[in-house]
Steps between C-alpha positions, in 0.01 A plus 500: 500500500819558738797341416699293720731617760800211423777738687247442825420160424894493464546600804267303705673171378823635639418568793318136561845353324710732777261402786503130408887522497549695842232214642741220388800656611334527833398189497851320443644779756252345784591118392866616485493651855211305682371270288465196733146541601409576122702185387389254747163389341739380212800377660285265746587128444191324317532165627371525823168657331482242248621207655764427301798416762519177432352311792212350378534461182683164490283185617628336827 
């Protein structure tokens, strides 16, 4: 039976934890830079989508 390889296996996690890192890195680059088309979907006021201004919800 072959044995494992641990310096590959090693490796291979390494690299994901380097890729994941650069990924985030670009990320917060982009939101630093440009990031108001990214953060609009979370800065977008909820009342008007959930009717909560106020208007109606006080009887006459």
């Amino acid at each position: 039976m072959a044995t494992p390889n641990y310096g590959y296996e090693k490796r291979q996690r390494e690299l994901a934890k380097k890729q994941k890192k650069e990924q985030k890195l670009r990320e917060k680059a982009e939101r630093k830079l440009g990031g108001d088309a990214t953060g609009d979907d979370t800065d977008a006021p909820a009342d008007d989508a959930t009717g909560t201004d106020g208007a109606g919800d006080q009887p006459a």
